[in-house]
Steps between C-alpha positions, in 0.01 A plus 500: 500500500615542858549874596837498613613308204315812265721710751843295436428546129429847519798535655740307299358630154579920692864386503735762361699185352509427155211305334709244470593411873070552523441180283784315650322555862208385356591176325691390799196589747277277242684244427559581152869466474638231325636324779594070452203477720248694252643373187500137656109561584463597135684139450785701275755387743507171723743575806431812746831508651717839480728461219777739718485355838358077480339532799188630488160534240530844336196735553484864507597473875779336456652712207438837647560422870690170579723343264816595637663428169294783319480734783867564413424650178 
């Protein structure tokens, strides 16, 4: 493993945040939320697109950072 991603790690696993916010960091920085796009990889699901906004394919991106409909919540 890369030494600056050891030193990310380190860092996000020192957090003084609950375990909790820990694990969510990590599943969204590996892919390991169940986004449309994972579960449609895992062929659970066949369409991608954001179920709140129609307009684009929902990865962790998009839910955390640019679906305008969910950044309102």
């Amino acid at each position: 493993m890369d030494e600056g991603v050891k030193i990310f790690w380190k860092s996000i696993w020192r957090l003084k945040v609950p375990n909790k916010v820990k694990v969510f960091l990590w599943r969204a920085c590996s892919s390991a939320l169940p986004t449309k796009v994972g579960l449609h990889k895992r062929k659970i699901i066949d369409n991608k697109i954001c179920d709140q906004c129609l307009l684009e394919i929902e990865d962790e991106v998009h839910v955390i950072w640019s679906c305008e409909c969910i950044q309102i919540v």
